[in-house]
C-alpha positions in Angstrom: -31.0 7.7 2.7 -33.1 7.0 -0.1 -30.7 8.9 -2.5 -28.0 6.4 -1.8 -29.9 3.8 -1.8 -29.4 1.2 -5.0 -33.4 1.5 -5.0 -33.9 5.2 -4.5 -34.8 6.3 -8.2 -37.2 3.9 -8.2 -39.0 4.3 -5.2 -38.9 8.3 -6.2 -40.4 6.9 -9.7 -43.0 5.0 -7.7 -44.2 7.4 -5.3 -44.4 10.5 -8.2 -47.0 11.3 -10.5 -46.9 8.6 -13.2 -47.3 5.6 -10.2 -50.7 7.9 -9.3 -52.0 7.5 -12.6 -51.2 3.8 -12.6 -53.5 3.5 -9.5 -57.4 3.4 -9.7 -59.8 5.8 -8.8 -61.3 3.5 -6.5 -57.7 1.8 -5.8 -57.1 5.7 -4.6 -59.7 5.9 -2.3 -59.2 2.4 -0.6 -55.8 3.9 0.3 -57.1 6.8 2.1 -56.7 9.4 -0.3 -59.9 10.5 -1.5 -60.0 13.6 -0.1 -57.5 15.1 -2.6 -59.9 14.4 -5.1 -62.2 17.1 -6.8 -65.2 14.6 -6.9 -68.9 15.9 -6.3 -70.5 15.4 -2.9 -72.4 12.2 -4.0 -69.3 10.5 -5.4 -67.5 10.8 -2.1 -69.5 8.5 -0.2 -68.2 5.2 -0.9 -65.5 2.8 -3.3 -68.8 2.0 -5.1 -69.8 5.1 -6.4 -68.5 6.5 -9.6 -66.7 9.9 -10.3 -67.2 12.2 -13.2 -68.0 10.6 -16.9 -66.2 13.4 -19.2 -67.9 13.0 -22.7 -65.6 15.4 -24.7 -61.7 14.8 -24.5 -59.6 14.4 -27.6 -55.5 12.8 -27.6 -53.1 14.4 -29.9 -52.4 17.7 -31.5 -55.3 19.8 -32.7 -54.7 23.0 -33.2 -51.1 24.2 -34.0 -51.1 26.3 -31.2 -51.2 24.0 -28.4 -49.5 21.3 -27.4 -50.4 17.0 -28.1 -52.0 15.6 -25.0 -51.2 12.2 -24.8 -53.2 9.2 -22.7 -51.2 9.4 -19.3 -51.2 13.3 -19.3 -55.0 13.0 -19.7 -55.3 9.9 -17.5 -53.2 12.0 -14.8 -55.6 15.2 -15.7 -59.0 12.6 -14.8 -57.0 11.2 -11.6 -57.1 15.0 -10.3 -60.1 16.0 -11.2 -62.2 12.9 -9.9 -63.3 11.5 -13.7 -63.5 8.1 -14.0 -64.1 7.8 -17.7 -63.4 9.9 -20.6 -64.7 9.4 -24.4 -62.2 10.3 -26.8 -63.0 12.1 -30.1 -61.9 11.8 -32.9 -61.5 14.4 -35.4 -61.8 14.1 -39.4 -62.5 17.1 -40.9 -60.7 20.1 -42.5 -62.7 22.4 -40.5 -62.4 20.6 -37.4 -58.8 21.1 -36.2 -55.3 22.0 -37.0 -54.4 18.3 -37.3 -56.7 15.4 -38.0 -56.9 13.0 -35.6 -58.6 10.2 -37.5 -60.7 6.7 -35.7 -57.9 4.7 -35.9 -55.3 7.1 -34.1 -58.4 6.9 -31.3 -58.9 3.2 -31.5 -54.7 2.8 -31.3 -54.2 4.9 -28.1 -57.3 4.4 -26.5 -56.5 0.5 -26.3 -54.8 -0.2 -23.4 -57.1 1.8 -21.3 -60.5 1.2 -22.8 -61.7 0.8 -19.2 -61.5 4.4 -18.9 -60.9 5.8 -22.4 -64.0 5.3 -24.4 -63.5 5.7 -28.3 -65.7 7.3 -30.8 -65.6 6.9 -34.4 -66.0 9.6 -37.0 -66.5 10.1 -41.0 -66.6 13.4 -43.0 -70.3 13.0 -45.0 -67.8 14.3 -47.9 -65.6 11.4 -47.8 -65.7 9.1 -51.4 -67.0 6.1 -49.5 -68.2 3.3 -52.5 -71.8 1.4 -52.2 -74.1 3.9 -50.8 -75.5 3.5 -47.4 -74.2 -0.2 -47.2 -70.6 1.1 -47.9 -70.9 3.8 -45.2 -72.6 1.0 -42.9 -69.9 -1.2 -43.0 -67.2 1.3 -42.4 -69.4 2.2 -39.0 -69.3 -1.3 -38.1 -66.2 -1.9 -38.4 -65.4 0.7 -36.2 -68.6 -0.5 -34.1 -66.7 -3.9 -33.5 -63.5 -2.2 -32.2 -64.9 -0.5 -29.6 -66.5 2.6 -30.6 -69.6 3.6 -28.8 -70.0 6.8 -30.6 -69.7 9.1 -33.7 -68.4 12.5 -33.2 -66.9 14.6 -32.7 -69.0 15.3 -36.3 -67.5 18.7 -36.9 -67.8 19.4 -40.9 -68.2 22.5 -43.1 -71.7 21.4 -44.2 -75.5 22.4 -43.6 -76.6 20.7 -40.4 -79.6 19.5 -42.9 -77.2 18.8 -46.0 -78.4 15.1 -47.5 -74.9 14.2 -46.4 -75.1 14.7 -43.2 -78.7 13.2 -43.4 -77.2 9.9 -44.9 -74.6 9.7 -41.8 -77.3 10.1 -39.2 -79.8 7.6 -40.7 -76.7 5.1 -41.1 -75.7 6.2 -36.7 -79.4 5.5 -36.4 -79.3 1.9 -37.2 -76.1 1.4 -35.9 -77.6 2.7 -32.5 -74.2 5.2 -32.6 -75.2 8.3 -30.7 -73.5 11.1 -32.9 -72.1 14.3 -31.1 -72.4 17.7 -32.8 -70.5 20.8 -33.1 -72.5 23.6 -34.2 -71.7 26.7 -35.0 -71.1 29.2 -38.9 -68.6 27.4 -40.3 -69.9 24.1 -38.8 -72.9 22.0 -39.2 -74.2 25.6 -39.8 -78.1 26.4 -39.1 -79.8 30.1 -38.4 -81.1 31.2 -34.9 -84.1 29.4 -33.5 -82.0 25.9 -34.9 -84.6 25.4 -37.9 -82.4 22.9 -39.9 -81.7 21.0 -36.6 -85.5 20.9 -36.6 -85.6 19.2 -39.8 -83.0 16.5 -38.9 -84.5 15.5 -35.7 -88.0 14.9 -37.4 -86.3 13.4 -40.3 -84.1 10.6 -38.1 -85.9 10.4 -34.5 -84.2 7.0 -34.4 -81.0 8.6 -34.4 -79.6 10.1 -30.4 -78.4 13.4 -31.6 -75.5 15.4 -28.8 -75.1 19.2 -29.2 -72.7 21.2 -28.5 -70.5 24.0 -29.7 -71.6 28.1 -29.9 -74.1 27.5 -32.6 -75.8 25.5 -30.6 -75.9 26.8 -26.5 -76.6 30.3 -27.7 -79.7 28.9 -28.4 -80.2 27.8 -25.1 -81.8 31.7 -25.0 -84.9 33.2 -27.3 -83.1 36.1 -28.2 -79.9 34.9 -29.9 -78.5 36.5 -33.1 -76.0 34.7 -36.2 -72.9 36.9 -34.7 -74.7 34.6 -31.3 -73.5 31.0 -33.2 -70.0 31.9 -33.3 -69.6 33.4 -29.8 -70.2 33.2 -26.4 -73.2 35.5 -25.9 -73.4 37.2 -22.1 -76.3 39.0 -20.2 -79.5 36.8 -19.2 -81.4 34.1 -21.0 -84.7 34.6 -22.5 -86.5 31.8 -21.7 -88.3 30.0 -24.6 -85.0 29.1 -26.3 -84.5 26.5 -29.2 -82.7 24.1 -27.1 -85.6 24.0 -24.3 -87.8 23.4 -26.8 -86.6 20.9 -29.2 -85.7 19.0 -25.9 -89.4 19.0 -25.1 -90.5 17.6 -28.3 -87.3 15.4 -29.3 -86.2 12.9 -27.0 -83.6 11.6 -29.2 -81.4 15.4 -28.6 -79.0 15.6 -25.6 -77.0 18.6 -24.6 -72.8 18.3 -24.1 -72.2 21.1 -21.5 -68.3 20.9 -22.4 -66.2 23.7 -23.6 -66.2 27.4 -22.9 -69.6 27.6 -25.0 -71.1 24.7 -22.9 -69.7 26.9 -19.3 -71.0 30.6 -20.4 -74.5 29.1 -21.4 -74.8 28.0 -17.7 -72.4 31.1 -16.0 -74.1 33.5 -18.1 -77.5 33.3 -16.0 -76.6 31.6 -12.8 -80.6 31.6 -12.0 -81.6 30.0 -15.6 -78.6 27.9 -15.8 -79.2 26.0 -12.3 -83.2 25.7 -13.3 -81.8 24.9 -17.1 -79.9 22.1 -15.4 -82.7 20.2 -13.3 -85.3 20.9 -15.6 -83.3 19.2 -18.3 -81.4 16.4 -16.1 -81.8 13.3 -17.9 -80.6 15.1 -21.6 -77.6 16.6 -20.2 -74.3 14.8 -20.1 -71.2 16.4 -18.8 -68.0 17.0 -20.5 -64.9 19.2 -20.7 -63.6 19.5 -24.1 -59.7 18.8 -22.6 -57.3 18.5 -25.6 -53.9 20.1 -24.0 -52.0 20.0 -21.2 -52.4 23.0 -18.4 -56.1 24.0 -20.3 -58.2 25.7 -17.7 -61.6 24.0 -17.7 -64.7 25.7 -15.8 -66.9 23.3 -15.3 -65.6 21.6 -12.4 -66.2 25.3 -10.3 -69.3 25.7 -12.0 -70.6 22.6 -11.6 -69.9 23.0 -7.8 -70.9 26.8 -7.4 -74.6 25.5 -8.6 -75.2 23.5 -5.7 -77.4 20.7 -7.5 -79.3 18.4 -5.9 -77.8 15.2 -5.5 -80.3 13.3 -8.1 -79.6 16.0 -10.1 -75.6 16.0 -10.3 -75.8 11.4 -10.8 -77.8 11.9 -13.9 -75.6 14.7 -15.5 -72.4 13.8 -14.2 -72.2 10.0 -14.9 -75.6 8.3 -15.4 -76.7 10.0 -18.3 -73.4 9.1 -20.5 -73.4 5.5 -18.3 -76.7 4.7 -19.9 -76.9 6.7 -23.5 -73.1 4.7 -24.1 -74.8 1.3 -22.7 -72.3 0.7 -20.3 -72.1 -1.1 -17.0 -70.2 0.8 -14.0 
């Protein structure tokens, strides 16, 4: 009947996919169907209570090997997977990606859904800015005042302690722009143990600092080698790692758990990763690292194979980001 009807291919239109996306997480779950949603065991309890807060996505083209994700395939992706907000990276520098995906791409296609899509802002320390630290100020503002909430992803061929990089940080620091890090040997590089990450985090402690990346969850162990930095290490953790330890002494460093590196540092050592996770609740944020259509992501399994306590899975899952980002539910 609905073939025929003058009105069919519109009512098909509104009852696929795309009229899902249109909908609400909590608009979803008023209508009855919340229980096709992936969410966590606390987030199922009521309209009230908020789904995942994914702190690693990027839109476009990265890598010329993969497809562009655009904002309703990743807005569809979220709807499925029970996340109710997503920052969006940017990404600025040669060694970061296939294709740069600069601030104002982010700030562009992030508009219209900026209730879900957070933006982040990023420079290369490299770039020929003009009038020192005011000059690079004023560029972060003005980014600042269009919405972003973050710098990162902050993903260049430097030293993580090169006076470039110290310059950005200090500037974040001011700013009060949490900056997100990808470490690993061709990136923000550092040696095992996370010495020069040492240095920066003594040298700006007004500055939240987000890690993430090989280089930086293969420290998560004691033993960890260079070859480590660039890979995903397997067998058990040796407690006493860099990242446990800076975390104890810093409490301007949080840790991203997106990304395959992010997943084997927790899958690795089931035992250590679960005891990693409550130990360090209120410095972890959740994230995914979703840049093309179809991408498995682990962390949604893992995340529920764990079993975390229920205070546990609020902090990591949404409240952390919620509160470090400075925004209201």
């Amino acid at each position: 009947m609905t073939g025929t009807h003058p009105g069919g291919q519109e009512l098909r239109r509104l009852a696929g996919a795309e009229a899902l996306w249109k909908l609400s997480r909590r608009g979803l779950l008023a209508a009855g169907l919340g229980a096709a949603w992936a969410l966590p065991t606390w987030a199922q309890k009521g309209n009230s209570t908020p789904g995942f807060f994914d702190v690693h996505t990027h839109l476009g083209q990265t890598w010329n090997t993969r497809p562009a994700l655009s904002p309703g395939e990743l807005l569809r992706w979220m709807d499925a997977h029970g996340v109710e907000r997503a920052v969006v990276l940017p990404l600025v520098s040669p060694e970061a990606s296939s294709y740069l995906l600069t601030t104002e791409f982010v700030l562009r296609v992030t508009r219209p859904h900026r209730d879900r899509l957070i933006p982040f802002c990023a420079v290369d320390p490299r770039t020929s800015y003009q009038g020192g630290r005011r000059g690079l100020r004023d560029m972060l503002r003005r980014y600042q005042d269009q919405g972003c909430r973050g710098f990162g992803e902050h993903k260049p061929g430097v030293a993580m302690d090169d006076p470039r990089n110290l310059r950005v940080f200090e500037v974040c620091g001011e700013l009060g722009l949490p900056v997100l890090l990808h470490l690993d040997n061709q990136r923000n590089w550092d040696r095992p143990g996370l010495p020069a990450l040492q240095r920066v985090l003594k040298r700006v402690p007004h500055c939240i600092f987000i890690g993430h990346g090989p280089g930086w969850w293969a420290n998560i162990s004691a033993q960890v080698t260079k070859k480590d930095m660039q890979t995903y290490p397997r067998g058990p953790v040796v407690p006493g790692g860099a990242i446990d330890r800076l975390m104890e002494k810093f409490p301007n460093l949080y840790g991203d758990l997106s990304a395959g590196s992010g997943a084997n540092a927790i899958a690795r050592d089931l035992k250590f990763g679960r005891e990693f996770l409550i130990r360090r609740a209120d410095r972890l944020l959740f994230g995914t690292d979703f840049l093309y259509p179809g991408q498995p992501v682990p962390q949604f399994e893992l995340m529920k194979k764990l079993q975390l306590p229920q205070p546990v899975q609020q902090r990591i899952f949404y409240q952390n980001a919620q509160k470090l980002l400075k925004l209201s539910t």
